[in-house]
N, C-alpha and C positions, 0 to 999 in steps of 0.2 A: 848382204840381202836381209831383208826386212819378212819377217812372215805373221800371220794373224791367223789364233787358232780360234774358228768364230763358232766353234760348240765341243765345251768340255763338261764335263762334273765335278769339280775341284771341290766340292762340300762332300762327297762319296764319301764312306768312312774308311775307306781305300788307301786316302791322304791324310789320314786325321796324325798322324806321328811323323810325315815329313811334306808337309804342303807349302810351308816357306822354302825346302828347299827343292821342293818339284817345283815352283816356279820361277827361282831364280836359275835353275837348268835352263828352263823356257828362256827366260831372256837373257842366258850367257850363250842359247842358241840361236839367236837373233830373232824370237817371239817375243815381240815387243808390245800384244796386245791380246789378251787373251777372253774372251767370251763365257760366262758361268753359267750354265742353263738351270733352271729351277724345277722339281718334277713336284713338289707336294707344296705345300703353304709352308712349312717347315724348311726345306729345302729352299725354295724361294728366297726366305730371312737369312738364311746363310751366304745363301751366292750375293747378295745384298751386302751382305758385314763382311763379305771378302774383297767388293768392291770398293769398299770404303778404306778398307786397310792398306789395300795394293793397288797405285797408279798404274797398274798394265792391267788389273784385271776389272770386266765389267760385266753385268746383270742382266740375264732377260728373265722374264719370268711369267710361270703357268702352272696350269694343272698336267701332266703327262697322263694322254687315254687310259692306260693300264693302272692309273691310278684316279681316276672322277668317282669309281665307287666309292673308294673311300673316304671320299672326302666329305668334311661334316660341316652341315650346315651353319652358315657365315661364312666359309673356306675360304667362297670364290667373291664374295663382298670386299673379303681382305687381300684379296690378288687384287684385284682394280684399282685398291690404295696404291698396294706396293708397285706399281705398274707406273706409276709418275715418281718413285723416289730418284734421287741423285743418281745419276749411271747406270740408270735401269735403259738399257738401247733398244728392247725388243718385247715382245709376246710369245709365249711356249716354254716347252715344244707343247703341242697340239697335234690333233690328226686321227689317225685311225688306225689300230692294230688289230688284228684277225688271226693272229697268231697266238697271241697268249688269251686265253677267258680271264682275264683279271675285271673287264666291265663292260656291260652290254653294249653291243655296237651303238645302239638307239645311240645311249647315253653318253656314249663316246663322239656320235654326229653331233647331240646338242652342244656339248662343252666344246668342239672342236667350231661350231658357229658362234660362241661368246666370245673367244678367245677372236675369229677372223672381226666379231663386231668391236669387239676393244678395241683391237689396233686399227681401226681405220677410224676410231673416232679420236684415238690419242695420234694417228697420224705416224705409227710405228710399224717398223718389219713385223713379221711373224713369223715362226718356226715350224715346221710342218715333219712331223714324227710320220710316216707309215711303212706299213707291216705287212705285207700279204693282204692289199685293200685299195690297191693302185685305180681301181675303176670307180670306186668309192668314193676317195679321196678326189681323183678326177672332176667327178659329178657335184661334189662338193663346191669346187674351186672352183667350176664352170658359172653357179648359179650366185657367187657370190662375185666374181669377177663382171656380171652382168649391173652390179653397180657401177662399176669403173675398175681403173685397174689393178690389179696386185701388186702386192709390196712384201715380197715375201722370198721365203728358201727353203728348198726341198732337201731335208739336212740328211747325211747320210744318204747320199742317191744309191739304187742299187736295181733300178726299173731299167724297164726297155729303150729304146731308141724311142719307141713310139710315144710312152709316156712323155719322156723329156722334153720331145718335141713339143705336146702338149701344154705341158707347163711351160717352154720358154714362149712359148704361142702368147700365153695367160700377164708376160710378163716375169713369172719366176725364176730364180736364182737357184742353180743346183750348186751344190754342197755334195768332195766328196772326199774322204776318208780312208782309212788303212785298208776296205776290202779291196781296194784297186788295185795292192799291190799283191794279194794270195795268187799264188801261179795259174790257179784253174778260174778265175776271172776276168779271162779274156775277152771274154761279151762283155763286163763292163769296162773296161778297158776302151772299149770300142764304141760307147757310150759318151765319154768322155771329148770323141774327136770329132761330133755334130755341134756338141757344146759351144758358142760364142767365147773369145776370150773378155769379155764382158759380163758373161754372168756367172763365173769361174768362182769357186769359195772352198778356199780350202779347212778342213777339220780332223781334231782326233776322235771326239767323242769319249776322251778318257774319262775312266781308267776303261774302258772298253774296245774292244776292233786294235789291238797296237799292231802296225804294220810289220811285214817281212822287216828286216832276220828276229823281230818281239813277238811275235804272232804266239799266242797263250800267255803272253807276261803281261803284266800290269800296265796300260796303255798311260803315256804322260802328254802334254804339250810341247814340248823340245822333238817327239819324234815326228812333227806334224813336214819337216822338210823331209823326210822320208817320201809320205805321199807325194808331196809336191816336186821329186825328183822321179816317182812312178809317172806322175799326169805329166809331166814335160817331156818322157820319153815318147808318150801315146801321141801326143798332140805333134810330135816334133820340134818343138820350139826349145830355147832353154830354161835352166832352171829360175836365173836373172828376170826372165819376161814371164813366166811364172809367177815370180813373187811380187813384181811391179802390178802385173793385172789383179792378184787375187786381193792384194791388199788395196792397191785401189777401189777395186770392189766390196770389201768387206768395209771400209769407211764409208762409201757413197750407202751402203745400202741401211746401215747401222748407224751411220752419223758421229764414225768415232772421228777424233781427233788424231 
């Protein structure tokens, strides 16, 4: 079986002493394509030079909400560059957090509406980060989807049925992750089985969320068939049609090869 872990952190400092061989885990576990998401201009350059290094691994890249305050002028002139380099597949993550005060909502809408105008003018997914801001982000998505339609994934799902619904409404792709597998996440769990097998996307979001029996340890890529043996339980299906749909999905949607 083939798996695609389509949003990691592999630039984390997390990985800085074993990340040639956190990723060759990954692909001695049949994660034969792995996703680097970018949260700062800095961050971004790195998932970039790890793309370039690693035929399994590729770039998307943004400002993360919880990080727009910081970011200093030119920052986001120099995302736009980096937004067309080689292997760059996507925009993000982006969105809205309510959770942490790391930067004012305002300023988190506006950056979360460059990042939606980038990718529709480079004609790329986006990554959609939210926090405790689901009606927000909604309303967001609603009045930009009112150009046409989205091309995007709601990474780390962890919203209601109703949300979901909304979003696959819009077009969106949910993305979901080790909390599926904690035992007392049985509403999302349940989440999971309105989902189309079509707009299915599996992630770790390492080194963070590592799923059941890692759950507090250092989240990697290799443990992303973990997930993907929770969501095939939920769904009913197997783990086989699992990995066929999500990676079919994460290609069509990212344009990998």
């Amino acid at each position: 079986m083939e798996w695609i872990d389509t949003h990691c952190h592999l630039d984390e400092d997390s990985f800085s002493q074993d990340c040639h061989e956190t990723i060759q885990r990954a692909v001695d576990a049949g994660v034969m394509t792995m996703v680097a998401i970018g949260i700062s201009l800095e961050s971004c350059r790195r998932v970039i030079e790890l793309s370039q290094k690693y035929d399994s691994v590729y770039a998307v890249v943004g400002l993360h909400p919880n990080y727009v305050l910081a970011a200093k002028p030119g920052d986001w002139e120099k995302i736009v560059e980096l937004a067309t380099a080689p292997k760059v597949v996507g925009v993000g993550e982006t969105g809205l957090d309510k959770y942490w005060d790391h930067s004012p909502l305002e300023l988190q809408a506006d950056y979360f509406g460059r990042h939606l105008e980038l990718a529709r003018r480079l004609d790329r997914p986006f990554v959609v980060h939210c926090r405790e801001a689901e009606s927000e982000v909604l309303d967001q998505l609603r009045k930009e989807a009112e150009r046409g339609p989205l091309r995007g994934v709601m990474h780390a799902f962890c919203g209601s049925v109703e949300t979901a619904k909304a979003c696959l409404d819009m077009g969106m792709y949910l993305s979901f992750g080790g909390m599926i597998t904690f035992k007392k996440n049985e509403s999302l769990r349940q989440v999971t089985v309105v989902v189309p097998r079509d707009r299915l996307l599996l992630e770790t979001d390492a080194p963070y969320l590592a799923p059941t029996p890692f759950r507090g340890k250092r989240n990697e890529p290799a443990h992303v068939r973990l997930t993907a043996a929770c969501l095939a339980e939920s769904k009913g299906i197997s783990k086989e049609d699992i990995a066929l749909a999500t990676t079919a999905n994460a290609r069509r949607l990212f344009g990998l090869p």
